[in-house]
Legacy VTK file of the C-alpha trace (Angstrom):
# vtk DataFile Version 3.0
C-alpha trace
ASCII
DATASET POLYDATA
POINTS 184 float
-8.158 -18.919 -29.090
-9.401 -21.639 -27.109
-13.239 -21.453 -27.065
-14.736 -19.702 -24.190
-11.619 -17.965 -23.445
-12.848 -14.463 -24.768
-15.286 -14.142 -21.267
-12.652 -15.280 -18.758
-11.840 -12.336 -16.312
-7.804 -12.745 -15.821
-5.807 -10.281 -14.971
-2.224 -10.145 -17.053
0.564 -7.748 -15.786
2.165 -6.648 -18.674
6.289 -7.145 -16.826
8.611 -6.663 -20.607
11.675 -5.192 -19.735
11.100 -4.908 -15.741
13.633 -5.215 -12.627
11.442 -7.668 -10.690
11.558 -6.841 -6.797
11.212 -9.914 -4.317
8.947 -10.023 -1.255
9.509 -12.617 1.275
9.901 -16.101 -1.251
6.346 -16.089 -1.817
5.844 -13.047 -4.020
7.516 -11.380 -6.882
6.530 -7.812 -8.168
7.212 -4.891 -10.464
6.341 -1.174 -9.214
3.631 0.294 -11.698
3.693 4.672 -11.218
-0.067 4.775 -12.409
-2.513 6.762 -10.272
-5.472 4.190 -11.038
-5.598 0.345 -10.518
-6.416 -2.046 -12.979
-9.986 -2.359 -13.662
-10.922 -6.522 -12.594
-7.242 -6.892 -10.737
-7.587 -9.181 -7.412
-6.560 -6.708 -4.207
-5.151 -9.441 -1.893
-2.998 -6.568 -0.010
-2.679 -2.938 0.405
0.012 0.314 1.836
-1.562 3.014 3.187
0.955 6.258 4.080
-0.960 8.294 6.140
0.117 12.230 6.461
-1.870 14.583 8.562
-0.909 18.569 8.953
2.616 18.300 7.210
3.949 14.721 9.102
3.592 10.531 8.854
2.956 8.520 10.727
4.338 5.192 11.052
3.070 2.033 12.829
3.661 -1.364 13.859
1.921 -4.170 15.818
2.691 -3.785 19.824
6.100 -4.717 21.123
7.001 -5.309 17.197
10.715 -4.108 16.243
9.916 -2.835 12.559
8.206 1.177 12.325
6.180 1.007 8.955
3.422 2.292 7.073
0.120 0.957 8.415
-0.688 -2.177 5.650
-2.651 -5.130 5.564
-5.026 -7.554 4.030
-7.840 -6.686 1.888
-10.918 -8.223 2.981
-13.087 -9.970 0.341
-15.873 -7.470 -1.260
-13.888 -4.790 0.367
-13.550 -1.713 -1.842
-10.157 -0.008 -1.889
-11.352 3.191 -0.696
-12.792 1.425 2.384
-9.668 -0.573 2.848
-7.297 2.761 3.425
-10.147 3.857 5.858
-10.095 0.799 7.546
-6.283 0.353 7.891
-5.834 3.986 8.533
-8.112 4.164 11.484
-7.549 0.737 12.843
-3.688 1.027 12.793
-2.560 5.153 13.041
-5.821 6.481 14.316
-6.253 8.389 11.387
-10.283 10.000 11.078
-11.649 11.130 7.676
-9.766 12.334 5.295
-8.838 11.938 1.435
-7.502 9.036 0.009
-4.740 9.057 -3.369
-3.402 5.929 -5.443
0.528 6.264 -5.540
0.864 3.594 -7.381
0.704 -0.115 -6.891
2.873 -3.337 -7.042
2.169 -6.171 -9.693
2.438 -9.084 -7.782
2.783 -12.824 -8.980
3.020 -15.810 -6.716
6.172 -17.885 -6.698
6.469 -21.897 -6.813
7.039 -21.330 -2.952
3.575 -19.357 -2.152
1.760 -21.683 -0.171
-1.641 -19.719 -0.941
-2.021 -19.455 -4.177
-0.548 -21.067 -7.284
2.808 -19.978 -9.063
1.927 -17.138 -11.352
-1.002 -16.171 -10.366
-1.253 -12.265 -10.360
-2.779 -9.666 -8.283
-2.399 -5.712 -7.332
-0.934 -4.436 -3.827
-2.089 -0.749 -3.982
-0.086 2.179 -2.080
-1.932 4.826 -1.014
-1.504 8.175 0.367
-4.272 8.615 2.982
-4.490 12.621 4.059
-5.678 12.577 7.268
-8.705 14.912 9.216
-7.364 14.344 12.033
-5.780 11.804 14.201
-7.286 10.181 17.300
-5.698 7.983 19.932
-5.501 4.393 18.892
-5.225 2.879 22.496
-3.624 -0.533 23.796
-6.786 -2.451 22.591
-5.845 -1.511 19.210
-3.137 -3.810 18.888
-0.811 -0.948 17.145
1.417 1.205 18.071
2.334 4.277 16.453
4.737 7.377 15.947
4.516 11.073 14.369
7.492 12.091 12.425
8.759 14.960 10.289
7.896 14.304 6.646
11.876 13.809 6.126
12.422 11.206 9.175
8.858 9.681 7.863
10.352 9.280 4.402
13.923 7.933 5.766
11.426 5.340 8.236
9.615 4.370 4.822
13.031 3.269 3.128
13.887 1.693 5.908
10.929 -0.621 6.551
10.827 -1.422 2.709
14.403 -1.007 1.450
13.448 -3.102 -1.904
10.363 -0.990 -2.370
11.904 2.647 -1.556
10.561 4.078 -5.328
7.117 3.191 -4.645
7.233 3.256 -0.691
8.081 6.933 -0.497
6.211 8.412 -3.368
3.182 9.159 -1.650
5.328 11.388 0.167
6.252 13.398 -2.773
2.740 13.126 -3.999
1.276 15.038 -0.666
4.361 17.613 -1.161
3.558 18.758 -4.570
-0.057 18.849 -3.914
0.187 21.230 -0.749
2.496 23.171 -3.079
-0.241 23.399 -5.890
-2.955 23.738 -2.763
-5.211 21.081 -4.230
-5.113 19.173 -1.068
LINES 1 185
184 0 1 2 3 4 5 6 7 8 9 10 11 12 13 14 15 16 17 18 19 20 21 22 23 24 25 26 27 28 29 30 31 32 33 34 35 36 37 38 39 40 41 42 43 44 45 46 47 48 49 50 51 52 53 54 55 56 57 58 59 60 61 62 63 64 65 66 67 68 69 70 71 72 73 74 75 76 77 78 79 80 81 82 83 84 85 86 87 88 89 90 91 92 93 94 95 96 97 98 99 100 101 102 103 104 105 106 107 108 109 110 111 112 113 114 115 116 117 118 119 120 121 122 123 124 125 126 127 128 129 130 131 132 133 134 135 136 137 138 139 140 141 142 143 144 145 146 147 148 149 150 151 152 153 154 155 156 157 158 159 160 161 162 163 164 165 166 167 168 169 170 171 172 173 174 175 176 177 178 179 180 181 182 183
């Protein structure tokens, strides 16, 4: 070990035997089904699927083609709890609320992300936010957004994210099975 390795804080993914999923030519990533992220893992980017009384609701910038689930940047020193708040509100109108890790992508830069350098490794959480209640987001919001039926919302979710349909959709199953157990 190289001295003064031991204190570095570096996150490794741990990708043996893994079908890697591209986004865009900038980012690779493997789908991790863990309901906790790694402790000291940078959040660059974040899903949040946000249900309230049994449907989704999808969004997309104004006059945008593409229905998906409300996503974005993380902001530096933001926590991840306060990131689905923020995204939730800001993009679907979604007020209070519980918040659930689905899961999360391991992401590593490629030679052609002009960001950061190749390899370099970070977490994209996907959440299932369980909305209060929903509020109008207005024009000044920047969003638009739709209601669906938890199927359609599921079948929009594939859509949007066709390479990430696993991870995309199981928040969806998530809030199913726990307003079947009732520990919503």
């Amino acid at each position: 070990m190289v001295p003064g390795m031991e204190n570095m804080n570096i996150y490794i993914p741990d990708w043996a035997g893994v079908t890697e999923l591209s986004l865009g030519s900038s980012w690779r990533a493997v789908w991790v089904n863990r309901r906790e992220l790694p402790e000291g893992a940078p959040l660059l980017y974040g899903y949040a699927v946000v249900v309230c009384e049994d449907k989704g609701y999808v969004t997309r910038p104004a006059g945008d083609v593409r229905w998906a689930a409300a996503e974005g940047a993380v902001n530096a020193d933001e926590r991840p709890e306060a990131f689905v708040k923020r995204i939730a509100l800001e993009q679907t109108g979604a007020q209070g609320g519980k918040s659930f890790v689905a899961g999360f992508l391991e992401v590593k830069a490629t030679s052609h992300n002009p960001d950061f350098p190749a390899g370099f490794a970070a977490v994209r959480p996907v959440y299932l936010h369980v909305a209060a209640k929903m509020q109008d987001i207005g024009k000044a919001s920047g969003y638009e957004r739709r209601r669906l039926p938890l199927n359609e919302f599921a079948a929009a979710l594939r859509k949007a994210y066709p390479e990430l349909h696993e991870g995309i959709t199981a928040p969806v199953d998530h809030y199913l099975v726990m307003k079947a157990k009732g520990t919503l």
